[in-house]
Backbone bond lengths (Angstrom), bond angles and torsions (degrees), N, CA, C in turn:
res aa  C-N    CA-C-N  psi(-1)  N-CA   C-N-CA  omega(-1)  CA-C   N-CA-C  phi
1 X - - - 1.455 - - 1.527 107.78 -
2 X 1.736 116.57 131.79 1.424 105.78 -171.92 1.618 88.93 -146.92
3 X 0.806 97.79 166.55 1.483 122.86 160.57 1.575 119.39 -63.60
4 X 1.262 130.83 98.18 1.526 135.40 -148.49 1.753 112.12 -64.77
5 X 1.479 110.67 -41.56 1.435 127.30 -152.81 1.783 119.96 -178.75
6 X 0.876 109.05 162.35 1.640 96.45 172.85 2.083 84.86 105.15
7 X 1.610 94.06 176.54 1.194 126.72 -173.68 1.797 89.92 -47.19
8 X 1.452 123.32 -62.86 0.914 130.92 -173.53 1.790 136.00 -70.35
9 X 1.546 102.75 0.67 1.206 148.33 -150.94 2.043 84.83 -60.92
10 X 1.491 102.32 129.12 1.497 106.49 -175.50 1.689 125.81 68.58
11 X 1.260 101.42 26.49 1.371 95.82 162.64 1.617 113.57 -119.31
12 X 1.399 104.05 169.65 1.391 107.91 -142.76 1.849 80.35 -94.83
13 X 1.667 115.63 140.87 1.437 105.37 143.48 1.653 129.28 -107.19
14 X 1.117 110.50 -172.91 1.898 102.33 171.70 1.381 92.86 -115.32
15 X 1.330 98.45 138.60 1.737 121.69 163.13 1.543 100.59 -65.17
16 X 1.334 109.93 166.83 1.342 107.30 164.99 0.991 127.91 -108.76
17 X 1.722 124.34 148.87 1.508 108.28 -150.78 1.403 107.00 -82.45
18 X 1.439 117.60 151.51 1.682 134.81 152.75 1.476 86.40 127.91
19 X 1.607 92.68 -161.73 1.756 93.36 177.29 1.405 112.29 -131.83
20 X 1.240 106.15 62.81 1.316 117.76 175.37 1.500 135.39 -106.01
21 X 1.352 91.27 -10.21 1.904 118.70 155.37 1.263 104.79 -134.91
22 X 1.734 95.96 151.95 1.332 120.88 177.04 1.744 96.36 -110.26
23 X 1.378 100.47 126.69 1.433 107.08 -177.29 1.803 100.67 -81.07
24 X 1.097 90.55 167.26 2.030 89.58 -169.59 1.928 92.45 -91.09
25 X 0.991 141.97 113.82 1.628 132.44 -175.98 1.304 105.01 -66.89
26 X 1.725 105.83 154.99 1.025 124.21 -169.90 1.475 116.43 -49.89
27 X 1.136 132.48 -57.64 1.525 135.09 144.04 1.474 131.87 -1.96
28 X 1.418 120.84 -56.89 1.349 141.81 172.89 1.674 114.80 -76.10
29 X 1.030 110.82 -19.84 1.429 132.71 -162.88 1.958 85.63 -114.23
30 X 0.836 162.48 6.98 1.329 143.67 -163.71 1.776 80.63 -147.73
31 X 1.333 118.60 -46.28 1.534 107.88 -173.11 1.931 107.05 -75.93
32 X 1.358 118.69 -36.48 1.414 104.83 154.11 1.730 127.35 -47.96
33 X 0.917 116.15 -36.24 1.274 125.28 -158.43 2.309 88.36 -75.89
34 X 1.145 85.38 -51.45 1.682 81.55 -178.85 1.304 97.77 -71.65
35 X 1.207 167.53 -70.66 1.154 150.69 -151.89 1.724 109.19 -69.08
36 X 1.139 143.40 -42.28 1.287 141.86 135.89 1.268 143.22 -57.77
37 X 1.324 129.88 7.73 1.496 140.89 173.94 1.715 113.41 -154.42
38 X 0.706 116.51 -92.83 1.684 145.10 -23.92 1.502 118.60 -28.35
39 X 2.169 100.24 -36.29 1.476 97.49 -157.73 1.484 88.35 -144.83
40 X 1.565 117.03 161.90 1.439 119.23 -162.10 1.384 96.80 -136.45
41 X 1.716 104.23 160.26 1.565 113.31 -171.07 1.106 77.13 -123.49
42 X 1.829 121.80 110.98 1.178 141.78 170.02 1.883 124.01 46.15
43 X 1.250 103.87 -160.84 1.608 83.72 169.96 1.703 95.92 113.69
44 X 1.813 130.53 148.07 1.073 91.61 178.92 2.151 77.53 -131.79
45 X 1.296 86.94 168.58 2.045 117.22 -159.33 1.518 98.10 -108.13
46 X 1.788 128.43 119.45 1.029 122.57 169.80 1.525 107.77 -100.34
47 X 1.519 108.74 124.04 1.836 97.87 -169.51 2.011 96.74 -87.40
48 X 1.261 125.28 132.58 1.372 111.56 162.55 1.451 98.98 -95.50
49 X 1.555 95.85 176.37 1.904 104.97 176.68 1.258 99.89 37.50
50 X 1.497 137.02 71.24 1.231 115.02 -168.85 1.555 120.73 -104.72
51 X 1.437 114.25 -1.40 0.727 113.53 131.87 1.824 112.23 94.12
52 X 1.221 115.90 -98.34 1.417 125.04 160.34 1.721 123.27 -105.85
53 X 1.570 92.68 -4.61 1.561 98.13 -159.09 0.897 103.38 92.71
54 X 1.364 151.14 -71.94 1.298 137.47 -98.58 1.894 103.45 -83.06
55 X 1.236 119.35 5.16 1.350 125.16 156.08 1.041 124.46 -78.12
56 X 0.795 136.15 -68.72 1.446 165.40 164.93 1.842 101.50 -18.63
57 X 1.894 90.06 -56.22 1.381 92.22 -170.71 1.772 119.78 -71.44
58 X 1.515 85.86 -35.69 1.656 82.14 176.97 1.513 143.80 -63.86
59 X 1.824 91.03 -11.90 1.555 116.94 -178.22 1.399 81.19 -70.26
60 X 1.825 130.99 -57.69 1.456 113.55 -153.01 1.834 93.12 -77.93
61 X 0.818 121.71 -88.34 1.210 107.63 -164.42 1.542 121.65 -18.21
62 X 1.273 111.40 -14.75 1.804 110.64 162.28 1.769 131.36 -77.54
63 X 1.533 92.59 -25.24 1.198 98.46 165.93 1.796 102.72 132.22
64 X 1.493 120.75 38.31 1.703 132.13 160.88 1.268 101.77 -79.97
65 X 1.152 106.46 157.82 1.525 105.76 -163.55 1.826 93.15 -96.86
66 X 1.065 110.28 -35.86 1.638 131.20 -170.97 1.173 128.19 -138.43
67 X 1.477 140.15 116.68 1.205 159.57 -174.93 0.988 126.33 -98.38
68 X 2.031 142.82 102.97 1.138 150.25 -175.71 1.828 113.62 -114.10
69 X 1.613 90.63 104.11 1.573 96.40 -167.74 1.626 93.93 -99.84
70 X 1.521 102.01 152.31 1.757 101.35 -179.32 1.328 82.73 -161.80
71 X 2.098 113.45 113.06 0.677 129.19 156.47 1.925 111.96 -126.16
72 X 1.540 110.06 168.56 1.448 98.95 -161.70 1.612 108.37 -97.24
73 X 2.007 100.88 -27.68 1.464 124.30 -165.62 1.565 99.49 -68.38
74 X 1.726 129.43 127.80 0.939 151.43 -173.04 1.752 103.04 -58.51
75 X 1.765 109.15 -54.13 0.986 112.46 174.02 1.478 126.55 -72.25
76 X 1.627 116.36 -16.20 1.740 116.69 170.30 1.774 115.00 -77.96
77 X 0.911 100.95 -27.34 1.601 119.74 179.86 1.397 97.52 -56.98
78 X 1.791 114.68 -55.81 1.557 117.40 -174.18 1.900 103.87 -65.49
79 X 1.285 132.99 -36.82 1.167 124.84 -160.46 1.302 96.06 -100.10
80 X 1.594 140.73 7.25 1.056 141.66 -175.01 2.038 100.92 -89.15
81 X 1.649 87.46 -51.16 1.527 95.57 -171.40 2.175 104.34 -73.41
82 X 1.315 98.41 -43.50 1.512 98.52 158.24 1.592 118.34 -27.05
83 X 1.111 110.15 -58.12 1.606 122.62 -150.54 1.512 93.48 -81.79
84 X 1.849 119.81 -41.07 1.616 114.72 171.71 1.350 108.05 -44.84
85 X 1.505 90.21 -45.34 1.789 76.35 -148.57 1.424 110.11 -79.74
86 X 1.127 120.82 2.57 1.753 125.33 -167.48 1.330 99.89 -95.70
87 X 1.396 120.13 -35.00 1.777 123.72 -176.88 1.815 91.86 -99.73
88 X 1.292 129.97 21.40 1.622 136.00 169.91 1.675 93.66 37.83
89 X 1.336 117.46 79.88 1.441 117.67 177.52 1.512 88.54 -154.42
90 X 1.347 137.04 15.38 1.305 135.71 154.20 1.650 121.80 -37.00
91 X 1.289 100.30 -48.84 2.101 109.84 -162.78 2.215 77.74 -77.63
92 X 1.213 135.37 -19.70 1.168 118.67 172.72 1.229 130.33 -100.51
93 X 1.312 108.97 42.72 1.195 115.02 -162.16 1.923 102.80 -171.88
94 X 1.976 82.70 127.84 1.869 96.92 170.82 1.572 100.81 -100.25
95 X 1.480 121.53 135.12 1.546 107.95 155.44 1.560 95.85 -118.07
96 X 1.068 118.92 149.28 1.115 138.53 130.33 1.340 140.39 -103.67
97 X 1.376 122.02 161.80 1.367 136.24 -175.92 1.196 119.89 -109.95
98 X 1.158 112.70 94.33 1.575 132.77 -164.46 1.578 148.32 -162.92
99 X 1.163 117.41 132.25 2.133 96.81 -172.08 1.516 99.69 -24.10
100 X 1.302 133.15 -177.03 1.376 141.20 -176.70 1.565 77.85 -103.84
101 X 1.649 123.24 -75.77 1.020 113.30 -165.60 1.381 132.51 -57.79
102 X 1.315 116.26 4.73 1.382 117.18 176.66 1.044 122.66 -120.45
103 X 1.714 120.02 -5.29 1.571 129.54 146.12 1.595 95.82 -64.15
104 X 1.551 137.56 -62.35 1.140 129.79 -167.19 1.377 109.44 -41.12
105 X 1.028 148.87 -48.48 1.571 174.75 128.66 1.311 105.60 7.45
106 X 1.591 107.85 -69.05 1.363 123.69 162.61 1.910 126.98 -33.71
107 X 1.604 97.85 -36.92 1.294 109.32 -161.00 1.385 106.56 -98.94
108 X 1.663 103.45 -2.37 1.564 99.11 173.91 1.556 115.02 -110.22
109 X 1.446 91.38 -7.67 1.710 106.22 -175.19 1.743 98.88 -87.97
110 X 1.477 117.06 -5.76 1.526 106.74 -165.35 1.998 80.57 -120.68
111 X 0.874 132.49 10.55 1.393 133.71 176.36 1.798 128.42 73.98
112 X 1.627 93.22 2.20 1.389 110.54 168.57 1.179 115.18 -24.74
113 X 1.368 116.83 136.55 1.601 124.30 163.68 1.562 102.03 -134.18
114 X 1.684 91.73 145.26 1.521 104.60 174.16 1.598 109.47 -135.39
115 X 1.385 112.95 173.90 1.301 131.02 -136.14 2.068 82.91 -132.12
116 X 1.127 113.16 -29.68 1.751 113.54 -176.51 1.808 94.52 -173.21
117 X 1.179 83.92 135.75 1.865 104.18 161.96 1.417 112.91 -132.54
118 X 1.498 89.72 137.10 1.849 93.23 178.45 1.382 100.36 -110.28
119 X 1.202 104.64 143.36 1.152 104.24 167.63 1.633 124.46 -119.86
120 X 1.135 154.30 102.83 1.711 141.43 -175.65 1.037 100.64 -138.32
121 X 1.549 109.36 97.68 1.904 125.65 172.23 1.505 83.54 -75.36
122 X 1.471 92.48 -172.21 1.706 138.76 167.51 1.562 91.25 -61.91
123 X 1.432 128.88 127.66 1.334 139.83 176.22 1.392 101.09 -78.81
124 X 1.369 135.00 -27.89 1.358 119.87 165.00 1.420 132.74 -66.51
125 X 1.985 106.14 2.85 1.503 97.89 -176.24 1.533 86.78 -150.17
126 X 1.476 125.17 20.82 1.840 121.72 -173.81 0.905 86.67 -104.42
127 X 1.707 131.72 62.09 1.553 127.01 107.81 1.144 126.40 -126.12
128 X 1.483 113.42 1.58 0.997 112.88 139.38 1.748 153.40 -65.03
129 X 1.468 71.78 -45.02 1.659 108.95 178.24 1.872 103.30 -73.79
130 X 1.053 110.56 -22.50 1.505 103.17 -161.82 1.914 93.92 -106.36
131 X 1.387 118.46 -39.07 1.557 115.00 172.72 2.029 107.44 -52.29
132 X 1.538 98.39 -36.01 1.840 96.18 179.03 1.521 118.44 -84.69
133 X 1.196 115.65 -6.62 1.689 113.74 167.84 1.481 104.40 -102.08
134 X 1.331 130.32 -10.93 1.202 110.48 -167.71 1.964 86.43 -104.09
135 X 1.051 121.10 -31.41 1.300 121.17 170.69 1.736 100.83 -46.55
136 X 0.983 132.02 -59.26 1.480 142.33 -160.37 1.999 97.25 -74.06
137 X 1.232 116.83 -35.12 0.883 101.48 176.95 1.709 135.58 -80.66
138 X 1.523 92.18 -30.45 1.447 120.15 158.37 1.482 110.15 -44.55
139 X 0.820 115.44 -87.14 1.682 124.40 172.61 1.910 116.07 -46.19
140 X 0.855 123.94 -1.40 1.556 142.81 172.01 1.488 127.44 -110.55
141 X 1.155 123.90 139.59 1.831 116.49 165.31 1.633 114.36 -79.88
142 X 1.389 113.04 16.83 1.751 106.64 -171.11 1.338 108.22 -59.63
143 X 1.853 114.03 -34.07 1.522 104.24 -175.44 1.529 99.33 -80.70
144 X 1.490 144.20 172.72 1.466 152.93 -173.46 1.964 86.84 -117.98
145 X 1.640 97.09 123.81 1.189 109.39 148.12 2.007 123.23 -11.49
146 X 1.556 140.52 109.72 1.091 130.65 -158.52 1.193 125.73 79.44
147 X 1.718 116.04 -18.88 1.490 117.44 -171.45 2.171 97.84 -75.40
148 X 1.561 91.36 -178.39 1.265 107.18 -174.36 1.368 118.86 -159.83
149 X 1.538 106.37 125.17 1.660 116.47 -177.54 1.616 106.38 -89.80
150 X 1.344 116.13 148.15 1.301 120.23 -174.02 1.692 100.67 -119.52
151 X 1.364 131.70 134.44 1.313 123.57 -179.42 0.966 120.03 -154.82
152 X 1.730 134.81 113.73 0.993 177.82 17.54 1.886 100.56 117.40
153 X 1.161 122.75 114.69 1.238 113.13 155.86 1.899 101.50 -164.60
154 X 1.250 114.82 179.46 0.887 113.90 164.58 1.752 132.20 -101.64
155 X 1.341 96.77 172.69 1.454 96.39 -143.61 1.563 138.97 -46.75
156 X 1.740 99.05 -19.29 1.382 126.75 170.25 1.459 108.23 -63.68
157 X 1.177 115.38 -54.40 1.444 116.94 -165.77 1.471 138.23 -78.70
158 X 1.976 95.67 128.94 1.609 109.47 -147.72 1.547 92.17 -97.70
159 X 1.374 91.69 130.02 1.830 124.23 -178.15 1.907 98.73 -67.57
160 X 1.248 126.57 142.39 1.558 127.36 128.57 1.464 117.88 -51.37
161 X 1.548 95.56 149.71 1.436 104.69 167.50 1.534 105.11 -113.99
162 X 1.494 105.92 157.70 1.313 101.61 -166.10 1.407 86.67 -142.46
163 X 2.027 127.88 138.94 1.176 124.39 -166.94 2.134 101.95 -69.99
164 X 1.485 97.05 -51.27 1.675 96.87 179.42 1.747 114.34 -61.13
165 X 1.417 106.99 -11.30 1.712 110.68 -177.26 1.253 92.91 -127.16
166 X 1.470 135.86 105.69 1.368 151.60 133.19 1.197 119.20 -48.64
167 X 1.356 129.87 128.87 1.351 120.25 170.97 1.466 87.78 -79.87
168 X 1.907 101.66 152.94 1.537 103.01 -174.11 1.578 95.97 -121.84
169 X 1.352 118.62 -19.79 1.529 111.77 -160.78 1.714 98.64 -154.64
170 X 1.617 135.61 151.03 1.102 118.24 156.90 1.224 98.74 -163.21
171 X 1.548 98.19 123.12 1.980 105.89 -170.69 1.696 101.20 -112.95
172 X 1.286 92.57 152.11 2.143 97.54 171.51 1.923 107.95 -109.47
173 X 1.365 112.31 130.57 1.140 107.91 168.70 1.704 96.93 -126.39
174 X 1.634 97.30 116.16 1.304 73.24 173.26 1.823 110.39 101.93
175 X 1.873 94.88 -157.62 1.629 123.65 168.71 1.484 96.61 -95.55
176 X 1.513 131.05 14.52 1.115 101.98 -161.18 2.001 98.03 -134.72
177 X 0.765 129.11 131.88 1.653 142.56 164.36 1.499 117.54 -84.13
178 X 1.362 113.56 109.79 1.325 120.54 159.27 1.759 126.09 -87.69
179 X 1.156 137.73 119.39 1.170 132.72 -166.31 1.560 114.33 -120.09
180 X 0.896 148.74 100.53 1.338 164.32 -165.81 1.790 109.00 -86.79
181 X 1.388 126.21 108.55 1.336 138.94 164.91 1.396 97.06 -103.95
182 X 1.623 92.53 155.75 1.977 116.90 173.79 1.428 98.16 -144.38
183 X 1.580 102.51 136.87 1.675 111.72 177.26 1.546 101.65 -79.80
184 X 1.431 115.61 119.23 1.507 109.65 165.46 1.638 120.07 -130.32
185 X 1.194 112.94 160.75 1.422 122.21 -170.16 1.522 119.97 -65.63
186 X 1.160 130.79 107.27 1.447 120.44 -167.62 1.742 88.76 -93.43
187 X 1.688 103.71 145.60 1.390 116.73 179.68 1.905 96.12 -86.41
188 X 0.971 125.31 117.31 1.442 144.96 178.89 1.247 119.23 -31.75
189 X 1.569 85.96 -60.47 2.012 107.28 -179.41 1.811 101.62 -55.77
190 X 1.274 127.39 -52.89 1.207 124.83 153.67 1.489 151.29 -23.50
191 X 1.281 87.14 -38.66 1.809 102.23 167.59 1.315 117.81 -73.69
């Protein structure tokens, strides 16, 4: 597992130990990155389930200005801040330790705005988990007009549509489904 590209481009991260996350592979993680960037002029990336970082990180090492990781696992939290500080992207970066969905919560109750959110729960419950953050986000300004959530599930699992969140893109590599949302402006008179 490495760091794909960007400032930070080729460095190694650590998974976290046991098997309680599935890290997204380098592959899946390099073909998101081209369909959403490649590379960004600032902007800041909320990682949910985050897991190892290694999302989170690659948005900054592409060029986010700021990185907000919120994972709940005691031990991902440790390999999250590990992985800052080894690719020196620590001072750009908040983690917290927390439900995903209730840091998300957090980030709309403190007026946070973001520029991209990733999201990749546990595939045994990211449709659940992913219909209640994208519900929360829908109903919120946390994403910025143009922004875009990226979300991780496997291959069975059927996304909501949401009129202000369009799905814009959704590729299979694999066991694994990438699904691409964009925040857009609904005309009022329309609704």
């Amino acid at each position: 597992m490495r760091v794909i590209s960007g400032e930070q481009g080729g460095l190694k991260l650590k998974p976290v130990p046991g098997k309680q996350t599935r890290p997204t592979t380098d592959k899946v993680k390099e073909s998101i990155f081209n369909m959403i960037g490649p590379y960004f002029e600032g902007g800041h990336v909320l990682d949910l389930f985050a897991g190892s970082g290694a999302l989170g990180i690659e948005a900054l090492s592409r060029g986010m200005d700021k990185g907000f990781f919120i994972e709940a696992q005691h031990q991902a939290v440790q390999t999250i801040q590990t992985n800052l500080a080894h690719t020196k992207l620590s001072e750009k970066a908040t983690v917290y330790k927390n439900d995903s969905l209730r840091g998300l919560k957090a980030c709309i109750s403190r007026d946070e705005t973001f520029q991209l959110i990733l999201i990749d729960p546990p595939y045994a419950k990211a449709e659940l988990y992913i219909k209640d953050a994208l519900e929360k986000i829908d109903r919120s300004e946390v994403l910025e007009r143009g922004g875009l959530i990226v979300c991780e599930t496997a291959v069975s699992s059927e996304l909501p549509h949401f009129e202000r969140l369009p799905i814009i893109r959704s590729e299979r590599y694999g066991e694994t489904k990438i699904t691409i949302y964009e925040r857009v402006q609904v005309d009022e008179e329309s609704s």
